[in-house]
C-alpha positions as CSV (number, residue, x, y, z in Angstrom):
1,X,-88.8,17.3,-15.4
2,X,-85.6,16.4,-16.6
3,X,-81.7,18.2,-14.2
4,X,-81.3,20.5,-16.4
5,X,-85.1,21.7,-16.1
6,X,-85.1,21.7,-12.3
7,X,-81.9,23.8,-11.8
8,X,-83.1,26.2,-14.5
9,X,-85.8,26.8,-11.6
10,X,-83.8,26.8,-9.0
11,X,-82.2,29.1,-10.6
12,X,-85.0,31.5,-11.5
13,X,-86.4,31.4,-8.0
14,X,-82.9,32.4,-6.9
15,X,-83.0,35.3,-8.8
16,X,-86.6,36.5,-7.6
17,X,-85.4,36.1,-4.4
18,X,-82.5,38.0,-4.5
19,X,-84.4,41.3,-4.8
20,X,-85.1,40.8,-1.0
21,X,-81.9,41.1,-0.7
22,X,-80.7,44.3,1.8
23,X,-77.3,45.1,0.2
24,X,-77.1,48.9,0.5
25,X,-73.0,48.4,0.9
26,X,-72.4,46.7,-2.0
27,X,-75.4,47.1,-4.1
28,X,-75.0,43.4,-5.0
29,X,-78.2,41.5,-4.2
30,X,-77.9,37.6,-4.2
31,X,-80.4,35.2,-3.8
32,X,-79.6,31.5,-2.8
33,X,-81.8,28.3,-3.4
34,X,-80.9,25.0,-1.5
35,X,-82.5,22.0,-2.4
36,X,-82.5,19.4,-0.5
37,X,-82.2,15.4,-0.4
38,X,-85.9,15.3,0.1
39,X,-86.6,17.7,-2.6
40,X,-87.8,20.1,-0.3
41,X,-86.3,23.9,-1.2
42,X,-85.1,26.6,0.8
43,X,-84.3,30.4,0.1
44,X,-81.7,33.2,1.5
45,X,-80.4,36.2,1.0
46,X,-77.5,38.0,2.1
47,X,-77.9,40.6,4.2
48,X,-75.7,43.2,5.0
49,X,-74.9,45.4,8.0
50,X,-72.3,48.7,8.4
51,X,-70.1,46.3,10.5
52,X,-69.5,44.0,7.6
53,X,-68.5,40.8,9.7
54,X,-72.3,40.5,10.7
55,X,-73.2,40.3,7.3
56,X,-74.7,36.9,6.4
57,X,-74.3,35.5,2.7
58,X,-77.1,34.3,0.7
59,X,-75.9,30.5,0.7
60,X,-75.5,30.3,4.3
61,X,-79.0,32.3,5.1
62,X,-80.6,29.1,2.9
63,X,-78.8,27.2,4.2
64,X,-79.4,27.6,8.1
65,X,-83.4,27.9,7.1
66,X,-82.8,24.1,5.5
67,X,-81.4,22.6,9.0
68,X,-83.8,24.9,11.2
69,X,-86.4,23.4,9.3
70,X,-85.2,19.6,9.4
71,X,-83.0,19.7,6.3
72,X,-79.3,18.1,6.4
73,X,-78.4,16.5,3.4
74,X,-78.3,19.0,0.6
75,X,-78.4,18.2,-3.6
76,X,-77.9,21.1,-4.9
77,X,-77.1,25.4,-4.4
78,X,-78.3,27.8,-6.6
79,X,-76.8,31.2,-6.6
80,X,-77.8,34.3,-8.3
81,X,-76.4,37.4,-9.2
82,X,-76.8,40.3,-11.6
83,X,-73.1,39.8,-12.1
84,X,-72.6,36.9,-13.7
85,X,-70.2,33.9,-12.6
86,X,-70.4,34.4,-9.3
87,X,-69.2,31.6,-7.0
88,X,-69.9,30.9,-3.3
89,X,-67.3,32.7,-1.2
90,X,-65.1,30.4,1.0
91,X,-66.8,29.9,4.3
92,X,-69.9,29.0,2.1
93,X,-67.8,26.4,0.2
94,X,-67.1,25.4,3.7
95,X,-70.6,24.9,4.9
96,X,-72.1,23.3,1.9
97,X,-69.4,21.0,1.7
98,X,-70.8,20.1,5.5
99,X,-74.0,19.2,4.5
100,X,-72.8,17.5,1.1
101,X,-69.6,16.3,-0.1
102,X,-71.4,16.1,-3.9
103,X,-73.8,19.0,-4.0
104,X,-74.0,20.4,-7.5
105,X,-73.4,24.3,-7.6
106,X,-75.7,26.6,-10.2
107,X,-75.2,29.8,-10.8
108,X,-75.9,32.2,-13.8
109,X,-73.4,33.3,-16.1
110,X,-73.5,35.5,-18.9
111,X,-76.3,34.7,-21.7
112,X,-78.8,34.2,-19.0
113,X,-77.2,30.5,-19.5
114,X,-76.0,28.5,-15.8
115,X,-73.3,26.5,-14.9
116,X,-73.4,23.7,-13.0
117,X,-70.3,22.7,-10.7
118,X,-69.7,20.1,-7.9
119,X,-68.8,21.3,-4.5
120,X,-65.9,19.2,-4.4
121,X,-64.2,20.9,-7.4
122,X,-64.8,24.4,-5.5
123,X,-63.1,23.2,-2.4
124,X,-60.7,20.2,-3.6
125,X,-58.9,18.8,-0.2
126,X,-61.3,20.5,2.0
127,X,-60.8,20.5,5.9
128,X,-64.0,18.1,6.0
129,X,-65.6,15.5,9.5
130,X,-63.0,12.7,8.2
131,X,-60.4,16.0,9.3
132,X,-60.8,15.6,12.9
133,X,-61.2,12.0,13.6
């Protein structure tokens, strides 16, 4: 199977997972696939709640599974949304880009076609580990 192939899946299993999703603020369900370095894949969705600082974004939800379950060197993201082009919000950029300075990021656009876009471009001079030393 061939990149192009395998984020296609990612990509579809992102969007069967994202109608787990419990949204009922915004009515917009994500679902989040991280593969990892291993090839081992993980899945999240965001979850809201009425105090919307203890909501949890679908990215981060796979992403947490991945390191509970031994997972710390990711490949790849792959977002879903019914509304196309949607991006990782900034905090996620923040925590992928902990876990992988190169992790390619999919996500569906219009067309029912995907994008595919490196971490490093979504967060370009990132606060990174080589920050604090």
């Amino acid at each position: 199977m061939n990149k192009k192939q395998l984020y296609g899946q990612l990509l579809d299993y992102a969007q069967q997972i994202s109608e787990n999703s419990y949204s009922p603020y915004s009515k917009l369900k994500i679902g989040a696939v991280v593969l990892c370095e291993d090839n081992k894949v993980f899945c999240g969705t965001n979850v809201e709640n009425v105090s919307y600082g203890l909501s949890m974004c679908a990215e981060r939800v796979a992403i947490f599974t991945a390191i509970a379950n031994g997972c710390k060197k990711i490949k790849a993201v792959a977002i879903y949304s019914k509304k196309a082009n949607v991006t990782p919000c900034g905090a996620c950029r923040q925590v992928i880009l902990e876990f992988s300075k190169n992790a390619d990021i999919i996500y569906n656009t219009d067309n029912n076609n995907f994008k595919v876009i490196k971490i490093s471009e979504l967060l370009p001079k990132s606060f990174n580990k080589n920050s604090i030393k």
